[in-house]
N, C-alpha and C positions, 0 to 999 in steps of 0.2 A: 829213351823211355817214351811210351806212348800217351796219348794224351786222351785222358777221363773226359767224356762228354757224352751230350746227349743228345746227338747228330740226327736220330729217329723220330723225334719229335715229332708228333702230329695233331696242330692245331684243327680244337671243334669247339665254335661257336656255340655257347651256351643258345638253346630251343626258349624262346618266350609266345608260349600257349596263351588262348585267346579266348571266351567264351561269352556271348553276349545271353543276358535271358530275363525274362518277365516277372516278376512274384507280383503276388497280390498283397493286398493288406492285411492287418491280422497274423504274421508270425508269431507262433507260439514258442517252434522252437527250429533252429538249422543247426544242422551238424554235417561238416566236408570230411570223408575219407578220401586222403591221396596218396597212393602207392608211387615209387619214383621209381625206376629201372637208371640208377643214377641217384645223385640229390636234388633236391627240389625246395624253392619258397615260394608260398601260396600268396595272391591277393585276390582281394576283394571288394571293388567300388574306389580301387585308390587307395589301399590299408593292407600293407603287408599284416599278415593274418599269423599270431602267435610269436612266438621268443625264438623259434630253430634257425641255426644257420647250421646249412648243411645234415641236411635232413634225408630222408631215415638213415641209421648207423650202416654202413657200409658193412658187408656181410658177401659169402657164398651163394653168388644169386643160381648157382645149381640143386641148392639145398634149401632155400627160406629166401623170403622175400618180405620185405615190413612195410607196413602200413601207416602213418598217421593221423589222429582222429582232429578236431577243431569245432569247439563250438563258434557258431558265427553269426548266432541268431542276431546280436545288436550289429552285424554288420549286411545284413538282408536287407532293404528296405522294399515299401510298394514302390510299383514302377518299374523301369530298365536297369539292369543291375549288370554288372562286368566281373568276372571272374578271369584270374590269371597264374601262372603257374612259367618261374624260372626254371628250367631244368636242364643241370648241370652233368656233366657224365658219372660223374662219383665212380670210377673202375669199372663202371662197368662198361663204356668207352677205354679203352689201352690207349695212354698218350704216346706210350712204345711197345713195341710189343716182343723185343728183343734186345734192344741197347739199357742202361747197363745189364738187367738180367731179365730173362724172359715175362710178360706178364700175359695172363686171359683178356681175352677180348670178346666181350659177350655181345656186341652190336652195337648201333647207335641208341642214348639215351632215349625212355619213352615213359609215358606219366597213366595212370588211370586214376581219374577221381570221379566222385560221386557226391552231390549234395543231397540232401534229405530235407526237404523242408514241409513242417506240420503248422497246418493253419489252427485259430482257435474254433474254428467247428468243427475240425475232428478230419478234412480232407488233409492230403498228403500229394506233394510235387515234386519231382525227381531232375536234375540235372547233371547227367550222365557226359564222358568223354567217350567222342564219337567221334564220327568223320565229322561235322560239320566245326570243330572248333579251329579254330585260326593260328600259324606260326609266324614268325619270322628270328630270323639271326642277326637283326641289324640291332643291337643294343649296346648296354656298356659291358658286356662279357663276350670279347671278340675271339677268344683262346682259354683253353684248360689252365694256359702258363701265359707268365709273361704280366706287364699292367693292363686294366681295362680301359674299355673304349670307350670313353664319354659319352658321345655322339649320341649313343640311344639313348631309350629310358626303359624302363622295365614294363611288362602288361599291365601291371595294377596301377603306373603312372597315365592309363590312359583311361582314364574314366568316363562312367555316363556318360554319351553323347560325341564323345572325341571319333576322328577320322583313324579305321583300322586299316590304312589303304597298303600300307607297307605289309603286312601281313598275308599269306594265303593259307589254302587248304592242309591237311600235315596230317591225313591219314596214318603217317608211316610215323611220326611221336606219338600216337596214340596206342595203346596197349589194350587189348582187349582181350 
């Protein structure tokens, strides 16, 4: 009799997104919308942002695609501010794509988010995902399977002012 396993297995390092950016004084109000091609947990300034793990509901990314909203205005502050984003494959990554039974393989994991920030004079500041935000795969989600990797820390565990050297450019997790 043969033996059940899962010999196809293909390990992908959880993507941890980077976004360094400015606000000024005076937030009235920030609200982040993050789309995940995948799942995703957001931070912000060092503060994993809301209650989801495992974010948005896994879903026919041929047919709909979800979104998540977050208010995060008490997490804006004036000055340099960091934004971050774990992003996990959620199927939409295949960890097999034939062993035990066939699965879709829609690409490598990718994030789009957008912050919205309204000052109290009525101006409005936008912090969009773009080419200029930062990845790296060195963290503690070294595999889809398996236990994680200590060794990193997560984006949002790098706050204000910390060194993003381990990080580069990630056009290609970017969704646009």
């Amino acid at each position: 009799m043969g033996e059940v396993g899962y010999t196809e297995e293909r390990a992908l390092p959880a993507r941890m997104l980077r976004k360094e950016f400015v606000a000024r004084g005076g937030v009235k109000r920030a609200t982040a919308y993050v789309l995940g091609l995948g799942l995703f947990e957001m931070y912000l300034n060092g503060s994993k942002i809301g209650d989801h793990v495992l974010s948005p509901n896994l879903t026919d990314y041929e047919k709909r695609i979800f979104y998540v909203t977050f208010d995060v205005t008490n997490n804006v502050t004036a000055g340099k501010n960091v934004v971050g984003l774990i992003l996990g494959n959620g199927r939409y990554w295949a960890p097999r794509e034939k062993v035990p039974i066939g699965m879709k393989n829609f690409g490598y994991p990718k994030a789009r988010a957008q912050l919205e920030i309204e000052y109290a004079d009525g101006t409005t500041a936008r912090v969009a995902s773009d080419g200029t935000w930062k990845v790296t795969t060195d963290g503690p989600i070294s595999a889809n399977i398996g236990p994680p990797n200590r060794s990193g820390q997560p984006p949002g565990h790098l706050p204000r002012g910390r060194s993003d050297l381990q990080y580069r450019a990630c056009p290609q997790a970017i969704f646009r």
